[in-house]
C-alpha positions as CSV (number, residue, x, y, z in Angstrom):
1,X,-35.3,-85.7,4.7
2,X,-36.7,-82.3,4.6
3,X,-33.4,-80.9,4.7
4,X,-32.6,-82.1,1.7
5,X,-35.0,-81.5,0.0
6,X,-34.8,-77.6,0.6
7,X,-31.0,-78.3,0.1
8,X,-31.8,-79.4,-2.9
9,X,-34.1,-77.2,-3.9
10,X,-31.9,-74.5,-3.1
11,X,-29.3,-75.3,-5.0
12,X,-31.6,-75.7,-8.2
13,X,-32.7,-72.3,-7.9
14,X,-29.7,-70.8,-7.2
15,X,-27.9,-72.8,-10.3
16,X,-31.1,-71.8,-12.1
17,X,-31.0,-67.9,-11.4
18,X,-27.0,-68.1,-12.3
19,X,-28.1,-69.3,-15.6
20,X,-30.5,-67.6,-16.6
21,X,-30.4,-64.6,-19.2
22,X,-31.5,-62.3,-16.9
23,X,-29.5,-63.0,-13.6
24,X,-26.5,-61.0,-13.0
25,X,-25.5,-61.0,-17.1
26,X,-24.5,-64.3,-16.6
27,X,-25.0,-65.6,-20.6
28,X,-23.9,-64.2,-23.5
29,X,-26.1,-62.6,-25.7
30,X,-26.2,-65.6,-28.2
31,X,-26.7,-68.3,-25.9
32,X,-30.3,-66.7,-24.9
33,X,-33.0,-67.8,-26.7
34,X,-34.4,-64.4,-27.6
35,X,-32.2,-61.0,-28.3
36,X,-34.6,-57.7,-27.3
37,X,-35.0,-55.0,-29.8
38,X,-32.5,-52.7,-27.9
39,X,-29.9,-55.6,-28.5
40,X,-30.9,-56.1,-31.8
41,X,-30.2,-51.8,-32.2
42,X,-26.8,-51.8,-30.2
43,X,-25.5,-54.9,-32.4
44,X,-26.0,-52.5,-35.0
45,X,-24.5,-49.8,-34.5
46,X,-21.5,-52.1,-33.3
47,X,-21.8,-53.4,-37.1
48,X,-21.4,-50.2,-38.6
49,X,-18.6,-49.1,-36.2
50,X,-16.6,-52.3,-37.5
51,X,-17.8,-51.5,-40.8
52,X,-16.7,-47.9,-41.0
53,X,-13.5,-49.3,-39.3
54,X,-12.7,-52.0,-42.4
55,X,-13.5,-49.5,-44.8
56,X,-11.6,-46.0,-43.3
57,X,-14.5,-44.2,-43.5
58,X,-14.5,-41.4,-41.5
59,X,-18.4,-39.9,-42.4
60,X,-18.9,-43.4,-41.2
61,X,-17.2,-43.0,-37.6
62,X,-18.8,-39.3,-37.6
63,X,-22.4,-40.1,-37.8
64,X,-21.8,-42.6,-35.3
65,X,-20.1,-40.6,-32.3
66,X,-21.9,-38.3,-30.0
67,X,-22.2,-34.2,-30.2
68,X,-21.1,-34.0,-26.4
69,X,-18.3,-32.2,-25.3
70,X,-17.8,-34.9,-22.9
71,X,-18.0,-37.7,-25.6
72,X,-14.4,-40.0,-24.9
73,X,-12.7,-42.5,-26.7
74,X,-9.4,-44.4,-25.4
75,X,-7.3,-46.5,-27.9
76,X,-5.8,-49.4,-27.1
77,X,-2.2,-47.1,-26.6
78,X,-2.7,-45.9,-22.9
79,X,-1.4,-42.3,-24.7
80,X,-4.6,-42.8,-27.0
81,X,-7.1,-40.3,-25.2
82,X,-9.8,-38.0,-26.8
83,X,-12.2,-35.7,-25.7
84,X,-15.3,-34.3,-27.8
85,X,-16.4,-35.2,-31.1
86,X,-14.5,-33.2,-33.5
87,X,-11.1,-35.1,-31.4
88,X,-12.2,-38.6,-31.4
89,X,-13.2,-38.1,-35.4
90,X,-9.2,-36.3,-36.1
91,X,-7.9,-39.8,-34.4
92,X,-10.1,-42.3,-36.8
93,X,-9.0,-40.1,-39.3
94,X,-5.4,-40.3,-38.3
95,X,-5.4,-44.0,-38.2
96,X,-7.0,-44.3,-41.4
97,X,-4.1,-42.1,-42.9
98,X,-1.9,-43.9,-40.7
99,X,-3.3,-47.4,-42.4
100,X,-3.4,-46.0,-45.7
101,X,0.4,-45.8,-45.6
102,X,1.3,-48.9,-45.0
103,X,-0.9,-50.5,-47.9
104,X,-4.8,-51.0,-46.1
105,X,-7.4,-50.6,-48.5
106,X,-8.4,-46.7,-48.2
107,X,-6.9,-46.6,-44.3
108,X,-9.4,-49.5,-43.2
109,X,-8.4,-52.2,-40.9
110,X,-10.3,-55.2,-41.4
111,X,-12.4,-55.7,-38.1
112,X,-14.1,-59.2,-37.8
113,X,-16.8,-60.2,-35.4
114,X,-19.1,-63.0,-35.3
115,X,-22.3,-60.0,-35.0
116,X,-23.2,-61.2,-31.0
117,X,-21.9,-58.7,-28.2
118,X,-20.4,-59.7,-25.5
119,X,-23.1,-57.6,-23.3
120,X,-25.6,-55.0,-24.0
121,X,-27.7,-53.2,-20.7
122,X,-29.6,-50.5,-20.2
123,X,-28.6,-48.1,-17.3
124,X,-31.3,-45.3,-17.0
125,X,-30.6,-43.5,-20.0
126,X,-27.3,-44.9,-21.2
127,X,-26.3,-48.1,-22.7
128,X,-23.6,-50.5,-21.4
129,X,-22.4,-52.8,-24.7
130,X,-19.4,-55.0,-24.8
131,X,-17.5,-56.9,-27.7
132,X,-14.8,-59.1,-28.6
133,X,-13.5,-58.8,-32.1
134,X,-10.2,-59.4,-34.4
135,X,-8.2,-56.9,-36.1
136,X,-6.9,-58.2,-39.5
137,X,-3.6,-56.9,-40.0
138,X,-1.1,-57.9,-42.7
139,X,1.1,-59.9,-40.9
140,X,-1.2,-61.5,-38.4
141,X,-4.5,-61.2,-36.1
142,X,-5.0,-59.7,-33.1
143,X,-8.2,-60.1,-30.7
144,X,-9.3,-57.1,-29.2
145,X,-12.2,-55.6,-26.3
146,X,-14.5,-52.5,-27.0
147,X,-16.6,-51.6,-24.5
148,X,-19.1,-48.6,-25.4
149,X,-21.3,-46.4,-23.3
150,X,-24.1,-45.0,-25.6
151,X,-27.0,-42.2,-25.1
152,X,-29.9,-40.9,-27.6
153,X,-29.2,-38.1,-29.3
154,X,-31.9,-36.9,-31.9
155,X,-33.7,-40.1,-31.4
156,X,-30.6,-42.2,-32.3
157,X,-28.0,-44.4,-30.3
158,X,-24.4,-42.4,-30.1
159,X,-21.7,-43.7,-28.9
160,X,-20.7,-41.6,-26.0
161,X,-17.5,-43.2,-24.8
162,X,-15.3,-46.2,-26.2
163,X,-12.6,-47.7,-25.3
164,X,-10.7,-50.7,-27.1
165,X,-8.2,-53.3,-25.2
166,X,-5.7,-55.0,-27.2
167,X,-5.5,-58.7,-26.2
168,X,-1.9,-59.4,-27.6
169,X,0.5,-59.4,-25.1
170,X,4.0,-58.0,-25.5
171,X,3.2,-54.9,-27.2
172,X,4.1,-55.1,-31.0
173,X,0.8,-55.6,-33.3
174,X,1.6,-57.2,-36.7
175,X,0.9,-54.2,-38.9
């Protein structure tokens, strides 16, 4: 009898702590109760990112990518790889010419999330942040992954490195 009952026991606690917000990052961000301040910030940011995506503007990207020399972005193209500010802000602006051309509204592709991340944690004084979003293209949408490291700079959240992953398999996006 007393084995069960600590095999029981044990088993609610450790279904319990795999369930819970806090244990190992186990629940999305809008199944907690409660988002923190610092979630509430990175979401944010994330916003405006999408934002200044949709709209191809490029003061919009700038403000939000970090001074460092080390700051890294990776398209979703394994060939797409750029080091330092003034490199990652020639590629948005690149894309947003490239958009432009083929008929987007001022070189923006339509980004659309649903405003919860996947993940946001702290790590010392970094931030991890995660989302899954669409693309919006003319002939079709595509789900896609960006995954963000951010530090303070000035007081303010910059995004430090970003990467996206292109869910569609087989290659061709529907631009």
């Amino acid at each position: 009898m007393k084995s069960t009952f600590f095999l029981s026991l044990v088993a609610l606690l450790a279904f319990g702590l795999a369930h819970s917000p806090d244990a190992f990052g186990s629940l999305r961000p809008q199944d907690r109760p409660h988002r923190d301040p610092l979630e509430a910030e990175i979401t944010a940011i994330v916003e405006q990112l999408h934002a200044a995506s949709s709209a191809g503007n490029v003061a919009g990207i700038e403000s939000l990518i970090s001074r460092s020399p080390d700051a890294l972005f990776l398209g979703a193209e394994g060939t797409e790889v750029f080091l330092g500010h003034d490199q990652i802000v020639r590629w948005w602006a690149g894309q947003f010419a490239f958009f432009d051309a083929l008929g987007y509204p001022h070189g923006g592709l339509r980004v659309v999330s649903d405003g919860r991340l996947l993940q946001v944690r702290r790590v010392g004084d970094l931030v991890l942040a995660a989302d899954q979003a669409v693309w919006r293209f003319h002939r079709g949408d595509v789900t896609f992954r960006l995954t963000l490291v951010l530090r303070k700079e000035g007081g303010r959240w910059k995004i430090l490195q970003g990467q996206y992953s292109n869910l569609k398999a087989g290659g061709s996006l529907p631009l």
